[in-house]
C-alpha distance (Angstrom), angle and dihedral (degrees) to the residues before:
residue distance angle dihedral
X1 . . .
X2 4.10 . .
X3 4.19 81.1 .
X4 3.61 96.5 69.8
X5 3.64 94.2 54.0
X6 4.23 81.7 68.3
X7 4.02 103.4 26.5
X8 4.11 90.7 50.8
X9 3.97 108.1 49.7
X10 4.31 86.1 28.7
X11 3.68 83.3 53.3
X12 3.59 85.4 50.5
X13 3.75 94.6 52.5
X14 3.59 99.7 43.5
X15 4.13 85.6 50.3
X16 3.61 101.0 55.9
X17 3.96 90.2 40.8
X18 3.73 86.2 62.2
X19 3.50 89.4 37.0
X20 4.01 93.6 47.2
X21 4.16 93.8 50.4
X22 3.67 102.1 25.7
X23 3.36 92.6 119.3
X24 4.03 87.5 69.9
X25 4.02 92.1 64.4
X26 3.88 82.5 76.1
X27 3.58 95.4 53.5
X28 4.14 129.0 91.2
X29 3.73 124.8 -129.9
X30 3.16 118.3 -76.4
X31 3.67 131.9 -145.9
X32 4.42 118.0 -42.7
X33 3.83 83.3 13.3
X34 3.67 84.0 91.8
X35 3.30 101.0 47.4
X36 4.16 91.0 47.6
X37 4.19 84.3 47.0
X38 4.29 82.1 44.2
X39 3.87 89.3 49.1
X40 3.95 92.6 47.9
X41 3.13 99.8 45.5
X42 4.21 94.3 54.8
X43 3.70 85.7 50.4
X44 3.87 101.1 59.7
X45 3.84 77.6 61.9
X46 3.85 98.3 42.1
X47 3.45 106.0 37.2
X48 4.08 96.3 -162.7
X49 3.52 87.8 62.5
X50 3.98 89.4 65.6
X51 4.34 84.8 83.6
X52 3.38 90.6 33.0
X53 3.89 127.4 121.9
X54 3.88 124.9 -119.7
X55 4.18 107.7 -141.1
X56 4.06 84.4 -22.2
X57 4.08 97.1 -54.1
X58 3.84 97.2 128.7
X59 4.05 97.9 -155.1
X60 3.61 100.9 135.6
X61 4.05 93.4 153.0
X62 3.82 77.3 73.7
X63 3.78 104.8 49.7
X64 4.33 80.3 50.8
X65 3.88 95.1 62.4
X66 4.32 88.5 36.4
X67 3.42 85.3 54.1
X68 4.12 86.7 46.8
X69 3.69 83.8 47.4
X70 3.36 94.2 60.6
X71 3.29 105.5 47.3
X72 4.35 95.5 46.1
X73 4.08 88.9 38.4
X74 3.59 113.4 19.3
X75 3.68 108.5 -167.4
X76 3.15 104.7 -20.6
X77 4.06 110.0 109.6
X78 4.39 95.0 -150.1
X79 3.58 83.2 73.8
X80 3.62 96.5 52.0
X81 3.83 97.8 38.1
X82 4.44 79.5 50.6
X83 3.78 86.6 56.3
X84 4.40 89.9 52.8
X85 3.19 92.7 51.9
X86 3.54 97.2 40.9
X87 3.64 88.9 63.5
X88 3.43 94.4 39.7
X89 3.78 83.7 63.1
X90 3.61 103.1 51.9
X91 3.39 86.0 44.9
X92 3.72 96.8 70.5
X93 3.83 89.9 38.9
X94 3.80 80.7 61.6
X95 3.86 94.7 50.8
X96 3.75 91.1 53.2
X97 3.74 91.9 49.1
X98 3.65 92.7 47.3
X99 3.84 85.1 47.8
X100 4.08 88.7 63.1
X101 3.42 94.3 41.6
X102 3.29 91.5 55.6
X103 4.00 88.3 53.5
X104 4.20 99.7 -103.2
X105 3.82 111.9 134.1
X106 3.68 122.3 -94.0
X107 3.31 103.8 -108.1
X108 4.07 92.4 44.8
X109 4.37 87.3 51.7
X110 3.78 85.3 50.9
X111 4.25 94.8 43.6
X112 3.55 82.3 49.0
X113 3.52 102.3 46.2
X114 4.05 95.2 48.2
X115 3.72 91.5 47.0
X116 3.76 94.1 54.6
X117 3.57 86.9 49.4
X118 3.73 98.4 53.9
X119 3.71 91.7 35.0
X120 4.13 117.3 112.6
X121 3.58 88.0 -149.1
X122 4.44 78.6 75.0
X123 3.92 85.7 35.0
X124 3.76 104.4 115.0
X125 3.83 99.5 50.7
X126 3.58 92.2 54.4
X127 4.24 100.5 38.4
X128 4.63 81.7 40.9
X129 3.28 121.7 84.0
X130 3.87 82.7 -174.0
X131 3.84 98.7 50.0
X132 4.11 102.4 56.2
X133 3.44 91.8 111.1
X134 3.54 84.7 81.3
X135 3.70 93.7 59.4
X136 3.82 85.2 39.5
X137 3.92 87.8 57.1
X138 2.99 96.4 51.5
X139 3.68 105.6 47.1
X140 3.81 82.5 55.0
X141 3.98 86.6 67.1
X142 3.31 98.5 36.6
X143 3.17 90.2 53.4
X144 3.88 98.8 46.8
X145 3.97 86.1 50.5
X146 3.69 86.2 64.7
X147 3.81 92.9 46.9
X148 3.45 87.8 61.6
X149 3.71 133.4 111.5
X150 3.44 120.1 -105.5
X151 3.90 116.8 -133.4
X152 3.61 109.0 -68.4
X153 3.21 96.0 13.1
X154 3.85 124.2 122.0
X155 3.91 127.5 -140.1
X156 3.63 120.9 -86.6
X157 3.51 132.0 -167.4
X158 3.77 97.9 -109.9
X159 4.18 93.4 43.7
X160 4.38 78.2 50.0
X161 4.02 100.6 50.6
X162 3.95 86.3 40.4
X163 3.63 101.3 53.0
X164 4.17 95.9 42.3
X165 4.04 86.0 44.0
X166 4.48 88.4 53.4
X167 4.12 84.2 32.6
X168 3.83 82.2 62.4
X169 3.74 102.0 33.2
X170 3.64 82.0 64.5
X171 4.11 97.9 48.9
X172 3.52 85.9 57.6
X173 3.91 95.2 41.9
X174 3.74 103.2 64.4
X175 3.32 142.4 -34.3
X176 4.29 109.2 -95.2
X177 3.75 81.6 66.8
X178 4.05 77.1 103.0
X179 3.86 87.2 77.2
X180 4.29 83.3 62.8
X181 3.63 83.1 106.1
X182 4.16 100.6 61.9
X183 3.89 88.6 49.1
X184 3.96 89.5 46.4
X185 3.52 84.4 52.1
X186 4.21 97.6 46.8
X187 4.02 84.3 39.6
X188 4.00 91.0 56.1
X189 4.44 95.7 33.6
X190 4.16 97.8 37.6
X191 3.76 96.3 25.9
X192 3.49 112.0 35.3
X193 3.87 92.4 25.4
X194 3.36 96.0 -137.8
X195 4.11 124.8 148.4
X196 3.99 118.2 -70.1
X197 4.29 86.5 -121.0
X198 3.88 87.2 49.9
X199 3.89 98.9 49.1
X200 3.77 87.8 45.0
X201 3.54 92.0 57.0
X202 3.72 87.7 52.4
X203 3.42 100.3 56.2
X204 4.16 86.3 47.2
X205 3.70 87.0 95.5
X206 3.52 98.1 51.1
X207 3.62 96.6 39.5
X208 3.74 89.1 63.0
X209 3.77 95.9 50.4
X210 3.71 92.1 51.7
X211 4.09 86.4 50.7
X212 3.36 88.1 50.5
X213 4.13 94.7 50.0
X214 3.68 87.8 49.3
X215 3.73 90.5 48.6
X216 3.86 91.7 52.8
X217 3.83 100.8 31.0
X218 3.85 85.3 63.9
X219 3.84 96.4 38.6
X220 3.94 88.5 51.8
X221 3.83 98.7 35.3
X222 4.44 107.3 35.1
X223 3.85 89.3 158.6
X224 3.60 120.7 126.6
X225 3.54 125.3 -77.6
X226 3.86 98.1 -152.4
X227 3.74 94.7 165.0
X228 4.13 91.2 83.1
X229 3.17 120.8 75.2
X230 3.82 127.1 -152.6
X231 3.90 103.2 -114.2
X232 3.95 141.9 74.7
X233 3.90 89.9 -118.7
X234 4.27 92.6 90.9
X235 4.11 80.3 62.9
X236 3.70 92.0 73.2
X237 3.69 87.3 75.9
X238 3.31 94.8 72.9
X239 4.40 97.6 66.2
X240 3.95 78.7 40.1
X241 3.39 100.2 57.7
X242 4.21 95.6 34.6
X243 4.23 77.8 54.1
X244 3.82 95.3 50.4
X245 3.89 86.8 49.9
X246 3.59 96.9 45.0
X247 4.48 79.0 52.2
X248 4.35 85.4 -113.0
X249 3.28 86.1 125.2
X250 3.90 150.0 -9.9
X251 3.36 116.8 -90.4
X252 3.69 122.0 -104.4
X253 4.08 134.0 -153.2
X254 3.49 93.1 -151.1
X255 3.90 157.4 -0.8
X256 3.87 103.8 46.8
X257 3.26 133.2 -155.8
X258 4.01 129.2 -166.6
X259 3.50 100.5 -115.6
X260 4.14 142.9 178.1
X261 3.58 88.3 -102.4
X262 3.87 91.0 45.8
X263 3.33 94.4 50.0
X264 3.93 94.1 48.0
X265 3.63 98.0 46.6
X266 3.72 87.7 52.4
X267 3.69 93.3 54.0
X268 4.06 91.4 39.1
X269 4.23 82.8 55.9
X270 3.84 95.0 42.4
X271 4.05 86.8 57.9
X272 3.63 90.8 38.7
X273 3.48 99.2 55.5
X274 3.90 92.3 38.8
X275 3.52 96.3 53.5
X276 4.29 89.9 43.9
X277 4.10 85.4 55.5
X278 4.06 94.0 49.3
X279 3.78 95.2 49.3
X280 4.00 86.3 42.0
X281 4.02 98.9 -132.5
X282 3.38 117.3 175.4
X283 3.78 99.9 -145.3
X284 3.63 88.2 46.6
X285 3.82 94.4 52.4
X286 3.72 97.0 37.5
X287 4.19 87.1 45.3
X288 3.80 86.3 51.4
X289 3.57 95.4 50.8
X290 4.04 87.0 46.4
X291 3.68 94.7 47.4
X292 3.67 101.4 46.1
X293 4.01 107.5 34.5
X294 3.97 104.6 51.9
X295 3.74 82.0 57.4
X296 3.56 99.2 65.7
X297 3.93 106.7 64.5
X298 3.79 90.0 61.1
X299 4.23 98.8 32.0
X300 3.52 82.8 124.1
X301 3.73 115.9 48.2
X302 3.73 99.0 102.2
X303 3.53 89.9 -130.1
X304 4.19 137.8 75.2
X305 3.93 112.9 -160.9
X306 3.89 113.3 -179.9
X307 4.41 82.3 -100.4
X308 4.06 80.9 75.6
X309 3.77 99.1 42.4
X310 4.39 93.3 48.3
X311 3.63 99.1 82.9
X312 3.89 108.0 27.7
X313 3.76 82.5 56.9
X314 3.66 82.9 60.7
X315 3.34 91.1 58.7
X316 3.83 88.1 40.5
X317 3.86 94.5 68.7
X318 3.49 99.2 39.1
X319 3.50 89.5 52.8
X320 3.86 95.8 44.5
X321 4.73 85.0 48.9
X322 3.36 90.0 52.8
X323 3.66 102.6 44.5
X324 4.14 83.4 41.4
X325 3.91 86.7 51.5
X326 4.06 95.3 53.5
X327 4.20 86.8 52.3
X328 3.67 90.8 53.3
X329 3.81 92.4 50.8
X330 3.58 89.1 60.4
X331 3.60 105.8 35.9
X332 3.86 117.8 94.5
X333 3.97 116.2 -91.4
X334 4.32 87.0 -115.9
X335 3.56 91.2 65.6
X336 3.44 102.5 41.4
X337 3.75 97.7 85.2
X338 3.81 84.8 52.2
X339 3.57 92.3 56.5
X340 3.71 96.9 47.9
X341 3.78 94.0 51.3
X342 4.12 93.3 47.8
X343 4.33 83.6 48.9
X344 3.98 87.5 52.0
X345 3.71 91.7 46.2
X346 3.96 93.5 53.5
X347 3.74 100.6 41.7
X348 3.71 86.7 51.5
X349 3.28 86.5 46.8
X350 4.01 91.3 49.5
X351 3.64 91.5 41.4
X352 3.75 95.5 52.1
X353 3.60 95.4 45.5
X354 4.17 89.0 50.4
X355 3.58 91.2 54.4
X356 3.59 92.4 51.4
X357 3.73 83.4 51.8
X358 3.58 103.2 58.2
X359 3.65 92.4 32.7
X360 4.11 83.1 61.4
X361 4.19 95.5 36.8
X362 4.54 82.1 58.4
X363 3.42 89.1 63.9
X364 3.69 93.5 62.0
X365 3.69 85.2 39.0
X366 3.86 90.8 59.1
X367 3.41 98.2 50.0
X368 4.35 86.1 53.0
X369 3.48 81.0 54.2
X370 3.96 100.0 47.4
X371 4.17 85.3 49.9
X372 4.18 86.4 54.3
X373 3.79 97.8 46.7
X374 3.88 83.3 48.8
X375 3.63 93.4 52.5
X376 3.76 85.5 36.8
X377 3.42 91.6 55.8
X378 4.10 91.5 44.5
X379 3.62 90.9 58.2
X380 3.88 95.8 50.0
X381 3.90 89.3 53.2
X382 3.95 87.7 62.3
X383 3.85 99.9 38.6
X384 3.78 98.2 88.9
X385 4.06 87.5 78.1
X386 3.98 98.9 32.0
X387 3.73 102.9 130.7
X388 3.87 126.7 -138.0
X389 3.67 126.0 -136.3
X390 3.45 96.2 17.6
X391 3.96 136.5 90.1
X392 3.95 124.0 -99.9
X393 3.29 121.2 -162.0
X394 3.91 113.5 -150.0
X395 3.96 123.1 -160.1
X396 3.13 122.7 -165.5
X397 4.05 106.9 -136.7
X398 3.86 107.1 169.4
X399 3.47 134.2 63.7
X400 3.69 103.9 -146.3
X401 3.83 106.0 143.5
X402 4.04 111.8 -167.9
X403 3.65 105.9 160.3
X404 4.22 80.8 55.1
X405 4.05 86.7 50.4
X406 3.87 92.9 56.6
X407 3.73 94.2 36.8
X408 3.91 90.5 57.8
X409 3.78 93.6 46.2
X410 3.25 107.1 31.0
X411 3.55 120.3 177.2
X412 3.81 100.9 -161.7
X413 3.74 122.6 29.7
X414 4.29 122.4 -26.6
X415 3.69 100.7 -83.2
X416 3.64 141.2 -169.0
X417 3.92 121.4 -132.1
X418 3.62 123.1 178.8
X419 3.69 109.3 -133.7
X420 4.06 118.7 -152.6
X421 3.47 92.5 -141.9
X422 4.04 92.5 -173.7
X423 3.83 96.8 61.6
X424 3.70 136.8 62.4
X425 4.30 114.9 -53.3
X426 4.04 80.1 -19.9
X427 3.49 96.5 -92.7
X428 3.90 109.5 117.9
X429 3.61 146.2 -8.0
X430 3.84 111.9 -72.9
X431 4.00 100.6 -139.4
X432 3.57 84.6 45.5
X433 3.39 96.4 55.2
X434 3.63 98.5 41.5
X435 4.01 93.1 53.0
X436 4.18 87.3 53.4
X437 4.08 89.1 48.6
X438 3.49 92.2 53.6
X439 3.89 95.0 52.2
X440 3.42 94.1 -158.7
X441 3.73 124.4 138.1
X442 3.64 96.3 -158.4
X443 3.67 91.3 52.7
X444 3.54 130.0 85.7
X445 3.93 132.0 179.0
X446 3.67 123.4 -164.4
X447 3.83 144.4 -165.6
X448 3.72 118.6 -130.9
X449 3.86 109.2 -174.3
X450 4.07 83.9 -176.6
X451 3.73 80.6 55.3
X452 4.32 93.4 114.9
X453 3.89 92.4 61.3
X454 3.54 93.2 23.6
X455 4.12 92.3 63.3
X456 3.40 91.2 21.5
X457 3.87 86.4 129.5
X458 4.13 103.1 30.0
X459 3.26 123.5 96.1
X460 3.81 113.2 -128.9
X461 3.37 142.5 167.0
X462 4.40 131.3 -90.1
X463 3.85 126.1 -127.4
X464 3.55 120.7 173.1
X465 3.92 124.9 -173.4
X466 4.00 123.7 -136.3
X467 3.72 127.7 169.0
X468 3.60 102.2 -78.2
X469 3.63 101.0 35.2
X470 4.36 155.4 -38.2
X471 4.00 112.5 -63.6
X472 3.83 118.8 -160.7
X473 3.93 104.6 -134.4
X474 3.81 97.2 172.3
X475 4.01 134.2 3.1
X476 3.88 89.6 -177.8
X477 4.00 106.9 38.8
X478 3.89 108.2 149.2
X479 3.82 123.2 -136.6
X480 3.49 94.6 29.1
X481 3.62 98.8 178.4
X482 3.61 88.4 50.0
X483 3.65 95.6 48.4
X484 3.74 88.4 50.9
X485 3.78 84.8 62.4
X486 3.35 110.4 44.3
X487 4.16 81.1 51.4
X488 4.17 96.7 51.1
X489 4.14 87.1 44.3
X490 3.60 82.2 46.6
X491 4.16 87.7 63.5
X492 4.18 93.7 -105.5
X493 3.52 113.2 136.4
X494 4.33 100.1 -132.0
X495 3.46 141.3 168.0
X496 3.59 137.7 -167.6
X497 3.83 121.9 -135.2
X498 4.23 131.5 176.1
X499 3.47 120.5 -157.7
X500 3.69 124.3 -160.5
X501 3.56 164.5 166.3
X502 3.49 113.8 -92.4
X503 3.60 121.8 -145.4
């Protein structure tokens, strides 16, 4: 009956992570979800495109379960939001099974699996249709942790195929899989025990394919990453966001400051992780390596959405277990109870307090999906004379700025949403929009940001968004591309979009 030691408390965390963010299945997509659905859905018709990038994010793990998506759910967004959480589930079941494996109690993996699941600091890849590569990722690790040996234990075939198939999963899940080769490294030193030289030469392998990625990902993708920015100021995120875990402060999504709690919760980590690598504990080491690596490919985007926080704070409370574990093993057996009690009492405490959290953070998430199913609803209105194999030309006429609204007043935790400030209220990609309004699997509408020299000649047709709704002002302008523009010089914010048949 070893099985119901998993399927009972994972059932338990799956349930109250449905339970916790139920309340999203109601909502729409929201912003790049359409243009991940948009991306999808032209790969189950061109299957190259299923390892394909999407504007030179490399995620195809994600386009696989969109695609999945749309063939269990079509368009209707529950099913997608199901998925998320889903996956946000299993995910937390996988944290409290890497817990054990990495020798924490049972009932401490399981505490800490349920309270990264209900955490906000792993909000935004469960509430984001968008952002599940994040879950993906780290699946792929958890997963690979599993895979791996146990001291004194040699390689077999099985443990092999499984760790290169979750090595790969997590190539193709996001990018900071490139940091595969620290954690191979903690798994083989603070797991496995093994020498320092030894677990170096371990992670050789995967050090070289992560080179070679980077090599390649640049090679194939030279645009401009416009998200860094060229100072050391982005770095005072880090003490900020080890103080928001440590609950110094709340976390931030932007403009940092070094503070007393920043500095304190960097010191408070320092010992932490010091005193987990001199009594050798494997969730301590492995949590370290968690906590501290995934930060590094983005230490300079001035900017730390909850998609940045979900994995160090992994990391975080496997750190914080093992370190706990060590100071148990040395205190006296009469104050041991005492100490378990005072732990219950603070991660109900945390747990409680998270839940309130996220419960709060969905509000603002309902009203970003009230402003889609308005614009939604805008673009259905208009649909009935949306011509096919043609250009549009969209301009943007009002300056109604909701995501801005919510941001200002939030009613959960200061948030950062990324307006599209070229399409309609700024909320999501036009084409993208368009080709989940029509609901039509033989119809796709694209994009083309070449669109005013591409059309220049072709006649098209004009729709212009107000508040309220789309207005067709011409099915037959000539010079499209040119009229396009004359408009944009003109100070209108436009796009131009192409729906068609596909074949």
């Amino acid at each position: 009956m070893r099985w119901l030691r998993v399927v009972l408390p994972g059932s338990v965390v799956v349930i109250a992570t449905l339970w916790l963010y139920a309340p999203a299945l109601r909502f729409e997509l929201a912003g790049d979800d359409y243009q991940w659905v948009q991306h999808a859905h032209l790969a189950m018709h061109r299957p190259m495109l299923l390892f394909a990038d999407l504007d030179t994010f490399y995620r195809p793990a994600s386009t696989w379960t969109l695609a999945l998506d749309r063939i269990l759910w079509g368009y209707r967004p529950l099913g997608y939001h199901l998925t998320n959480l889903l996956l946000h589930g299993l995910a937390g079941v996988g944290l409290a099974l890497v817990g054990r494996r990495l020798g924490l109690p049972w009932l401490v993996g399981w505490a800490l699996g349920l309270l990264w699941a209900t955490s906000p600091f792993s909000e935004e890849p469960a509430a984001s249709v968008a952002i599940r590569f994040e879950d993906l990722l780290l699946l792929a690790w958890l997963g690979m942790i599993l895979a791996w040996p146990r001291p004194g234990q040699r390689w077999r075939t099985g443990g092999g195929v499984a760790a290169a198939g979750f090595t790969a999963l997590a190539l193709l899940s996001k990018e900071t899989w490139v940091i595969t080769p620290g954690l191979v490294c903690a798994l083989e030193f603070g797991f496995r025990k093994t020498d320092l030289r030894r677990a170096l030469r371990t992670a050789l392998p995967f050090l070289a394919l992560a080179l070679a990625y980077a090599v390649i990902y640049f090679l194939a993708f030279p645009g401009s990453k416009n998200y860094y920015e060229g100072s050391l100021r982005p770095l005072l995120k880090v003490p900020h966001q080890l103080a928001a875990f440590l609950v110094l402060e709340g976390l931030a999504p932007l403009a940092f400051s070094l503070s007393a709690a920043g500095v304190v919760a960097v010191v408070a980590t320092a010992f932490v992780v010091v005193f987990g690598l001199r009594r050798h504990n494997p969730a301590a080491i492995v949590g370290a390596a968690l906590l501290l690596l995934p930060m590094l490919p983005t230490l300079l985007v001035p900017y730390l959405p909850t998609r940045y926080t979900s994995i160090p704070y992994v990391g975080f409370l496997l750190l914080l277990a093992g370190a706990a574990q060590e100071l148990v093993r040395e205190t006296r057996s009469g104050w041991r109870a005492v100490e378990a009690v005072a732990a219950v009492v603070v991660l109900a405490l945390v747990l409680v307090a998270g839940a309130v959290a996220v419960r709060a953070d969905l509000n603002d998430l309902r009203r970003v999906s009230e402003a889609h199913r308005t614009l939604l609803g805008e673009a259905r209105a208009c649909l009935d004379r949306f011509p096919l194999q043609r250009p549009i030309l969209v301009v943007r006429e009002e300056n109604d700025n909701p995501l801005r609204d919510i941001t200002t007043s939030p009613l959960g935790m200061p948030k950062l949403l990324f307006p599209r400030h070229s399409d309609p209220y700024a909320l999501a990609d036009a084409a993208a929009l368009f080709e989940w309004v029509f609901g039509r699997e033989e119809v796709s509408v694209r994009r083309f940001d070449d669109g005013e020299q591409r059309f220049r000649e072709s006649d098209g047709a004009v729709l212009a968004h107000r508040t309220g709704g789309f207005s067709w002002l011409s099915l037959e302008a000539p010079r499209l591309g040119e009229l396009a523009r004359t408009t944009r010089e003109a100070g209108s914010r436009t796009r131009i979009i192409y729906g068609a048949h596909l074949p």
